[in-house]
Steps between C-alpha positions, in 0.01 A plus 500: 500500500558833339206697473408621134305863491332524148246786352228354297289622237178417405233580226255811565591662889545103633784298633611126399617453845751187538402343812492695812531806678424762297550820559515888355795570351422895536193663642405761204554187259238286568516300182839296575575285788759395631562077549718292749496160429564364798226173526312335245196355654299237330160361567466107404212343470552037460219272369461183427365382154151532660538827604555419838744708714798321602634637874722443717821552301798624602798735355674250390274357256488869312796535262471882339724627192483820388635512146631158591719609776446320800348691791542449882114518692539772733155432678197251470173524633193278454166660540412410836762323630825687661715726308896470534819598361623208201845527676291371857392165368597216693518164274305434231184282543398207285220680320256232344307507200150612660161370357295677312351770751737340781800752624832407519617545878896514562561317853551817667355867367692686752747755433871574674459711830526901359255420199188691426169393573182550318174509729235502221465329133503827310714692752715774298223441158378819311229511310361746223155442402436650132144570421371532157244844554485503081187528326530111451411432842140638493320162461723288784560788718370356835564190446914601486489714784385204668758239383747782594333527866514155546814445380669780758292333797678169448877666478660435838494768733913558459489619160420829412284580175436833247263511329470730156264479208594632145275627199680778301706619785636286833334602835692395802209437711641320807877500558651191646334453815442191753175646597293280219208644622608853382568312162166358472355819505689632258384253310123579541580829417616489152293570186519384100561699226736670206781286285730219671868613481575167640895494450557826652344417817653226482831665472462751737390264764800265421685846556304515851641160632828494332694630846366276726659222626346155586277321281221739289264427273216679248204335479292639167171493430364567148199483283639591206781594201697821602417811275667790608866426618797647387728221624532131309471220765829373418630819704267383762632174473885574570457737765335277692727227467756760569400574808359187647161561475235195433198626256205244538192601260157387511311567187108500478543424107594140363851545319319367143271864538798722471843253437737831456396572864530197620824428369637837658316394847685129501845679420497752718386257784750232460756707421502621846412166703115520500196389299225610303145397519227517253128501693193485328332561811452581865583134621807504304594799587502444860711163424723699331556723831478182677796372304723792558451531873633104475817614275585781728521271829660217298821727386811419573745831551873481383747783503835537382780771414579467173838364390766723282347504175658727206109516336359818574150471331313197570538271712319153431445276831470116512301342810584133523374214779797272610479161715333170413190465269420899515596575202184377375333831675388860295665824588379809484662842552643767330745418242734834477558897548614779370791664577635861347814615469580792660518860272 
């Protein structure tokens, strides 16, 4: 396939990047980037009606459309199990219709000699850790650094994690690192206060991961409304799904205290593949970590290159299960990207 090299523009000194690789278009002009879209990844998440995750499926029982043109799976990976290339599957399995809490094991998991093999459940994940440091934090402050603490000693050792906190202004604390001990002192060391500009952390951190490749994730933690940004979260919201980047939130306020926030949290979350939570407390809160450590190892990752398609704004994408009695199942990912014409 042709490659396609766009320039994108986005609001304030950011980039709606489309999918991957981005890079500088110029080095004194920091404010456009320049976009090959070469792979559109996607992170898929299946559950039963229980919320159970269904495994064991194969590439064959994804169909994808992107603005309903039929796309061919370039390469499939199931957290945990081996990753190989779509074209190296040998013949479909009979994938049954797995219990609630049961996975669904094809007769044979393993790949065509020459595929790629994954040696750890979250091998290739990044992870961005965003701290709310506003003055809303005061009362809970403890008790969040150590739902945050425990939730980095549970990640598996294969993914690396960054962690940055956000009142007024973003602080990049701990870049992505593997050393989780590093990250759990950075942790420790931050300290409440000032306004929450939520939305431009946000931003700038979906900014952070959007060249990486592989499957990454933000993981939010607030106590409260944002106050001081300059950026809507529907912004937030596109350039994430954009670029591939899952936005899970964990809020310590019920969504009846502040519904306008809450509405913006849910949106911006599923939008982009993930979830938000709404903890009244510390127990919740650390089932609400709990939760998203399960969703990250449960994912299944898709990739394809994108079929000729005359739209050159957004691009909506369909994720469908195919095969016998699956398409009772939930899917979550992603549903579309941007993509800007060239000026």
């Amino acid at each position: 396939m042709r490659k396609t090299t766009l320039l994108c523009y986005g609001i304030l000194p950011f980039v709606f990047g489309s999918c991957m690789d981005l890079q500088p278009a110029a080095q004194e002009d920091t404010t456009h980037l320049r976009v090959n879209v070469v792979l559109v990844e996607l992170n898929v998440a299946v559950t039963d009606s229980k919320g159970n995750y269904v495994t064991g499926l194969r590439p064959e029982n994804f169909a994808i459309t992107e603005d309903k043109i039929t796309q061919k799976i370039s390469s499939f990976e199931e957290s945990g199990k081996p990753a190989f290339s779509a074209n190296e599957v040998t013949a479909p399995p009979q994938v049954g219709s797995p219990k609630s809490g049961d996975a669904a094991e094809p007769e044979s998991q393993t790949p065509a000699d020459g595929a790629n093999f994954s040696t750890s459940r979250l091998s290739g994940s990044s992870v961005y850790i965003l701290f709310d440091t506003s003055n809303y934090m005061y009362r809970s402050f403890v008790f969040a650094q150590d739902a945050i603490t425990d939730f980095i000693r549970s990640m598996d050792v294969a993914s690396k994690i960054a962690f940055y906190s956000y009142c007024r202004d973003l602080s990049r604390a701990i870049q992505l690192t593997s050393d989780h001990f590093r990250v759990i002192n950075g942790v420790r060391s931050s300290v409440a206060g000032d306004d929450a500009a939520l939305y431009n952390g946000l931003l700038l951190t979906v900014k952070d991961a959007a060249p990486l490749k592989g499957r990454k994730a933000i993981v939010v933690f607030s106590n409260g409304p944002d106050n001081a940004s300059a950026v809507p979260p529907e912004d937030v919201a596109e350039l994430a799904q954009s670029t591939g980047t899952i936005i899970y939130i964990i809020s310590t306020r019920e969504a009846q205290d502040d519904p306008v926030s809450a509405a913006a949290f849910e949106r911006m979350s599923r939008v982009s593949g993930g979830k938000a939570y709404f903890a009244k407390n510390w127990r919740e809160e650390n089932k609400a970590f709990s939760a998203i450590r399960e969703d990250l190892v449960h994912l299944y990752t898709l990739s394809y290159y994108p079929q000729s398609n005359p739209n050159r704004g957004w691009r909506s994408i369909k994720v469908k299960l195919v095969g016998k009695d699956l398409q009772k199942y939930h899917v979550r990912t992603r549903d579309g990207y941007r993509l800007t014409a060239q000026r």
